[in-house]
C-alpha positions as semicolon CSV with decimal commas, in nm:
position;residue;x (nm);y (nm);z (nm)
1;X;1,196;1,349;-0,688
2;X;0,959;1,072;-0,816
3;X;0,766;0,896;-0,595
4;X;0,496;0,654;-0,594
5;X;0,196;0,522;-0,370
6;X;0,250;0,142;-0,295
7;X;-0,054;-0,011;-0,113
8;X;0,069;-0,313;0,150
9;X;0,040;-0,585;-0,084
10;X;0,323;-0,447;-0,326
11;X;0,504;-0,298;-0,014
12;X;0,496;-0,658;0,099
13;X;0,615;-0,819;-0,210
14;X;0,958;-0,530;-0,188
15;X;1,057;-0,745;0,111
16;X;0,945;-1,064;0,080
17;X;0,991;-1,304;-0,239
18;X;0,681;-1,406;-0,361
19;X;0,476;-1,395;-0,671
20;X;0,529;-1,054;-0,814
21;X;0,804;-0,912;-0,613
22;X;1,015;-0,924;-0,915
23;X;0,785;-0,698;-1,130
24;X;0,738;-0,490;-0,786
25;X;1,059;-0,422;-0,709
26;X;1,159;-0,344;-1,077
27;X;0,928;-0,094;-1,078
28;X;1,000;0,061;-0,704
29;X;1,405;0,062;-0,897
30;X;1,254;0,348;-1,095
31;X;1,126;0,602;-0,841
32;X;1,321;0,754;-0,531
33;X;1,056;0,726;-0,310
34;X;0,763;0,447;-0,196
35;X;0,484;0,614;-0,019
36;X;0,237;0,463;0,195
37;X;-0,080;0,530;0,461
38;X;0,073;0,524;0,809
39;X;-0,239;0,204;0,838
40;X;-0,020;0,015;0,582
41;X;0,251;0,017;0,858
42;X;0,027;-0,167;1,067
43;X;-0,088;-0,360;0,788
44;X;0,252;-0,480;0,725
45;X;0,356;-0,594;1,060
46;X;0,032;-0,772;1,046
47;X;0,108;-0,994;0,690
48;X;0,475;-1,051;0,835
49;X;0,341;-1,202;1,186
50;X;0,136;-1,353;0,978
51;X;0,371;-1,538;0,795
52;X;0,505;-1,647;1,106
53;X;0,201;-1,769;1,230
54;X;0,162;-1,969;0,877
55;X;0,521;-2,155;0,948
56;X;0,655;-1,977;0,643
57;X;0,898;-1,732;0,861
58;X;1,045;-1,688;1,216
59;X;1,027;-1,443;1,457
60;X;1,403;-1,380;1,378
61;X;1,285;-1,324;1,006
62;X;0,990;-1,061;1,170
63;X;1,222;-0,885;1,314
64;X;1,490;-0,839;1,017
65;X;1,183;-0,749;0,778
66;X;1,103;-0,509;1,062
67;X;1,442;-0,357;1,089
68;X;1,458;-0,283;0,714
69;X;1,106;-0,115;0,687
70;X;1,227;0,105;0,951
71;X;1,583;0,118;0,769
72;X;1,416;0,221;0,444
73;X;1,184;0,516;0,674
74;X;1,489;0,641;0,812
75;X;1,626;0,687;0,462
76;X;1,340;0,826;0,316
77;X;1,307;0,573;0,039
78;X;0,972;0,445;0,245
79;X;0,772;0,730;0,354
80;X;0,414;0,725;0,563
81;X;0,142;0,916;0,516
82;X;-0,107;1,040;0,829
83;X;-0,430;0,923;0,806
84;X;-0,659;1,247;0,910
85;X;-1,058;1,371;0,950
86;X;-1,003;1,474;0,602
87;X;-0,925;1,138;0,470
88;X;-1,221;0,982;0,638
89;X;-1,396;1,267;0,525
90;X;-1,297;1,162;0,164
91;X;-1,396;0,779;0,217
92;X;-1,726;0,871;0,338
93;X;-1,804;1,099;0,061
94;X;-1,682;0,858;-0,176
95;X;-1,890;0,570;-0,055
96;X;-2,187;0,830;-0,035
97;X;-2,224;0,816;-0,388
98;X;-2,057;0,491;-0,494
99;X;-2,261;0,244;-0,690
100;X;-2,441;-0,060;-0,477
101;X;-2,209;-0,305;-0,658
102;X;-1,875;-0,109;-0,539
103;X;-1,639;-0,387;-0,339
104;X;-1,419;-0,192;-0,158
105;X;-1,276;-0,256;0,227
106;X;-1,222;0,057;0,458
107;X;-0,825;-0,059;0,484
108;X;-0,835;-0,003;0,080
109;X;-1,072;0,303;0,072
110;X;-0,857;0,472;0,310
111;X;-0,518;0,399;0,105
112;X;-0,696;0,554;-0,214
113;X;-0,837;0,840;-0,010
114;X;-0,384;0,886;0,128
115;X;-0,340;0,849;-0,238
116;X;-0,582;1,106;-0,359
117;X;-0,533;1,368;-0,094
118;X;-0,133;1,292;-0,112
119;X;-0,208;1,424;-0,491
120;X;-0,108;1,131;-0,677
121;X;-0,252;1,028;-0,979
122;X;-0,175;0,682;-0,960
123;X;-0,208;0,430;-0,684
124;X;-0,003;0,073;-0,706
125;X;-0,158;-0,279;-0,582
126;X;-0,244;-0,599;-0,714
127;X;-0,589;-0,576;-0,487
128;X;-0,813;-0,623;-0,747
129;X;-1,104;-0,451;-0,533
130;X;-0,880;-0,171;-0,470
131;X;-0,787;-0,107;-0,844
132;X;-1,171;-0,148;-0,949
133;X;-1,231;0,179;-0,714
134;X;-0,947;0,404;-0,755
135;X;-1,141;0,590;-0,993
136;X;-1,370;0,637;-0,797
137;X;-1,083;0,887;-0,598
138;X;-0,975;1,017;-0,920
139;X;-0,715;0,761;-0,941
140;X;-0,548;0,535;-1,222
141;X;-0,462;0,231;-1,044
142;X;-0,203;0,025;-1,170
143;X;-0,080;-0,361;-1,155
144;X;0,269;-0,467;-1,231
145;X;0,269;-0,802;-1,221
146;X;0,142;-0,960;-1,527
């Protein structure tokens, strides 16, 4: 089984059409399973009311994008990852010793710490913060979209 680690920002662009979903979901066609930090859920839910908020989607659109994510859990092609003591344990130490120019949010830090811990070698995203840190977890990250 391959699977890879998707931050919110590609998850996002697997269900909604937008620049980059093309490259995104071309690349989610090659593994069996996306894999994400169980705060990406909430992240999600967040960008699609978000949308709504914007005028750009419905709440009948919200709840269809809803009822896939949940579709896609149920199948196991989406899968969410705990967040745990040992992944904030990871984030701290990480930012312990991170240089003073380091950009990095605690929403990102914790998907590279999911990443890291989860054992993957790679972490997905188009965050540009997020990418310029995954090292920092032992992580390659990689961008898709051109």
């Amino acid at each position: 089984m391959t699977a890879a680690y998707y931050d919110t920002s590609y998850l996002f662009k697997l269900q909604c059409v937008e620049k980059g979903s093309t490259e995104v979901c071309a690349h989610a066609a090659t593994v069996n399973t996306v894999v994400c930090s169980l705060h990406g859920r909430a992240e999600f839910v967040a960008a699609a009311h978000r949308k709504v908020r914007e005028g750009a989607a419905t709440l009948p659109h919200l709840q269809a994008l809803l009822s896939q994510m949940q579709m896609d859990t149920a199948s196991g092609a989406l899968q969410w990852l705990p967040i745990t003591e040992v992944h904030v344990a990871r984030v701290e130490s990480v930012f312990r010793t991170a240089p003073a120019s380091t950009f990095l949010r605690a929403a990102d830090a914790l998907h590279l710490a999911s990443a890291a811990e989860r054992g993957f070698a790679e972490i997905y995203s188009n965050d540009r913060h997020l990418l310029h840190a995954a090292p920092l977890f032992g992580l390659k990250g990689v961008n898709v979209i051109p």
